[in-house]
SERO-4910 file (N, C-alpha, C, O; in steps of 0.05 Angstrom, whole numbers):
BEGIN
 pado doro    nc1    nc2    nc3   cac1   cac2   cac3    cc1    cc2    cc3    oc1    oc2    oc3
  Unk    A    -94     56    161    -76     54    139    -82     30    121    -97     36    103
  Unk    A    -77      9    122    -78    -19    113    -87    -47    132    -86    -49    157
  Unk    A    -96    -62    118   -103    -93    134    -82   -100    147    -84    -99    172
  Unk    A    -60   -107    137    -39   -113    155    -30   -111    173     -6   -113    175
  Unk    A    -45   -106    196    -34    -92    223    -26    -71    218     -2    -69    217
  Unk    A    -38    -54    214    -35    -23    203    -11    -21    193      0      0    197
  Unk    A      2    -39    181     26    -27    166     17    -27    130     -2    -40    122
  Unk    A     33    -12    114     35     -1     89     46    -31     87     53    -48    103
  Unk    A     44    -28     48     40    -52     47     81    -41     34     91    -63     29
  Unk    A     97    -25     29    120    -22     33    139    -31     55    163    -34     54
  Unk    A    113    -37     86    127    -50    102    133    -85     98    155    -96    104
  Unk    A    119    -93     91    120   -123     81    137   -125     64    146   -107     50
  Unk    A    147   -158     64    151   -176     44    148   -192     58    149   -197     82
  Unk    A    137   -209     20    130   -234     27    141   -260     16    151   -258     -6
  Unk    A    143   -285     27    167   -305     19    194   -289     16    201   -280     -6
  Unk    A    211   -284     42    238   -278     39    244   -248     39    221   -237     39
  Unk    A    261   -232     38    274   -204     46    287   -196     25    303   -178     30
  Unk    A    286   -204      2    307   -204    -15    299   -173    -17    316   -157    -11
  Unk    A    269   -162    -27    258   -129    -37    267   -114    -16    275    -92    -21
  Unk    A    269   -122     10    262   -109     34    298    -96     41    304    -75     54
  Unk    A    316   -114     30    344   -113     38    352    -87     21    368    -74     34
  Unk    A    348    -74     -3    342    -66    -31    339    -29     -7    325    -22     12
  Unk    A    365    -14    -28    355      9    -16    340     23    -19    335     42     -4
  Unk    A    326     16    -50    295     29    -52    283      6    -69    297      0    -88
  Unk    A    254    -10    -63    242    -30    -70    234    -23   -100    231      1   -104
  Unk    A    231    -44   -124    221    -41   -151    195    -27   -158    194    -16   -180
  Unk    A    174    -26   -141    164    -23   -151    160     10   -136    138     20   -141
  Unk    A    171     21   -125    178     52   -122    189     56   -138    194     80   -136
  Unk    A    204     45   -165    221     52   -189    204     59   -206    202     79   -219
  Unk    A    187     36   -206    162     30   -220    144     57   -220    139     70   -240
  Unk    A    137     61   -195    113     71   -193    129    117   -193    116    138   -191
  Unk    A    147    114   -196    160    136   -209    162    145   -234    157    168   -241
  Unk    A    172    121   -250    166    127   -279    149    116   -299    153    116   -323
  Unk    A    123    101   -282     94     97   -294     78    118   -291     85    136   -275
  Unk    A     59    120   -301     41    138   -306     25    125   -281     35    106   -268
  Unk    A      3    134   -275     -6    124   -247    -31    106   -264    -42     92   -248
  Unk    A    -39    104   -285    -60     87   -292    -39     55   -304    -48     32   -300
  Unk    A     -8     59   -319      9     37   -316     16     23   -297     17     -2   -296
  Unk    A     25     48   -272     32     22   -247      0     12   -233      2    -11   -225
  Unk    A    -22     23   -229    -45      7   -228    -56    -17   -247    -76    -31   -240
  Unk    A    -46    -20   -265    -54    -46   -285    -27    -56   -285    -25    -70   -305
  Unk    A      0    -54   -270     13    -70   -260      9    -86   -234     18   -109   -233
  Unk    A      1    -79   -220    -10    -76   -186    -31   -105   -196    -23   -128   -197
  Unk    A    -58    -95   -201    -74   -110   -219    -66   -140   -228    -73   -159   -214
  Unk    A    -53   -144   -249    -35   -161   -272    -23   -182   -243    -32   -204   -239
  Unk    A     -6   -173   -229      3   -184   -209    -17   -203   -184    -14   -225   -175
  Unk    A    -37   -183   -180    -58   -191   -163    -64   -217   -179    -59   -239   -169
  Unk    A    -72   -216   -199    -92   -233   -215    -70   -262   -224    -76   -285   -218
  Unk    A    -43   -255   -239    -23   -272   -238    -23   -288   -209    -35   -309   -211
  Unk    A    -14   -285   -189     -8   -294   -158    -35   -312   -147    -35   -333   -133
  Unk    A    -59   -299   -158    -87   -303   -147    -86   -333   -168    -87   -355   -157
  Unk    A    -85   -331   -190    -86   -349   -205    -79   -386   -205    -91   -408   -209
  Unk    A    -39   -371   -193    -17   -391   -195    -19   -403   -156     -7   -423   -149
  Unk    A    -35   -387   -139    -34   -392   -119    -37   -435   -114    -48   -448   -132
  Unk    A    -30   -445    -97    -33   -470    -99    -23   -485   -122    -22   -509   -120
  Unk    A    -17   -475   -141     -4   -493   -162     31   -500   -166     43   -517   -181
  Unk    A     41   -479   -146     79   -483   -147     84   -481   -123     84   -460   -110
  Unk    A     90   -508   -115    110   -512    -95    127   -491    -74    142   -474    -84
  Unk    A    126   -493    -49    152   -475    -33    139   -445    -45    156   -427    -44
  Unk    A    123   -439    -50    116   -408    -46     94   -402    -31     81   -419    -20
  Unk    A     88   -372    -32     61   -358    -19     49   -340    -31     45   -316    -25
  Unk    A     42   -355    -50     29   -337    -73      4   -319    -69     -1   -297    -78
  Unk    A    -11   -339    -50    -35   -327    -40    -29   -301    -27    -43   -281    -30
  Unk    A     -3   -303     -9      2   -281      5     10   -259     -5      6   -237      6
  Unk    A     25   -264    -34     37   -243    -47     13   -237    -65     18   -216    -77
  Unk    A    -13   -248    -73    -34   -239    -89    -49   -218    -54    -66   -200    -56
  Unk    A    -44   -223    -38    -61   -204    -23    -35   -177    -16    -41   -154    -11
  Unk    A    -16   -184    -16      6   -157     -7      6   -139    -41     11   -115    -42
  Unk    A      0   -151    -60     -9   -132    -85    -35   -114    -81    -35    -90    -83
  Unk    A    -56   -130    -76    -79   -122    -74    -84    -99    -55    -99    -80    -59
  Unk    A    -62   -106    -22    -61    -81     -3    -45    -56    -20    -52    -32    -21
  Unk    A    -22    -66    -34     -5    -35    -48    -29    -21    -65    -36      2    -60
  Unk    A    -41    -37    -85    -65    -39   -104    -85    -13    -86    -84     10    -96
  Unk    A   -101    -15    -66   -112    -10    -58   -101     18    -41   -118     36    -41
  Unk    A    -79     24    -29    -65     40    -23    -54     62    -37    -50     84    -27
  Unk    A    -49     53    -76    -42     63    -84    -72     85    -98    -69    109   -101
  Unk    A    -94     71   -103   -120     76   -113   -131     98    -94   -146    114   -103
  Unk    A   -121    100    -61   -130    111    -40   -117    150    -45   -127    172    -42
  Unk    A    -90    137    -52    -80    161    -57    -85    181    -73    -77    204    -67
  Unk    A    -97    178    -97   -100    191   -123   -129    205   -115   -141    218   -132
***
């Protein structure tokens, strides 16, 4: 399935529960009424944003949330 200890990257969150508490996560909203080449250069945008800002702001896990994009990213590319 995924790096993560074989879980989907739907099973994660990262820094806090806030998506996870949510009875259906954003970017399953997302990825419903994007076109599948929009929510991939969202996926993307994110990766690259997180990858970027990683180490520069305080109290987060950016790095971690640039690699839990990259696993949906990659998951989602698998499917098509």
């Amino acid at each position: 399935m995924t790096e993560t200890n074989s879980m989907s990257a739907d099973d994660i969150q990262v820094s806090g529960n806030h998506y996870k508490e949510m009875a259906i996560q954003p970017w399953a909203i997302m990825q419903a009424v994007m076109t599948h080449d929009e929510f991939v250069g969202f996926l993307k945008g994110n990766v690259i944003k997180y990858s970027l800002r990683a180490g520069h702001k305080e109290n987060t896990d950016d790095a971690g949330k640039a690699k839990h994009y990259l696993q949906k990213l990659k998951e989602v590319q698998s499917e098509w």
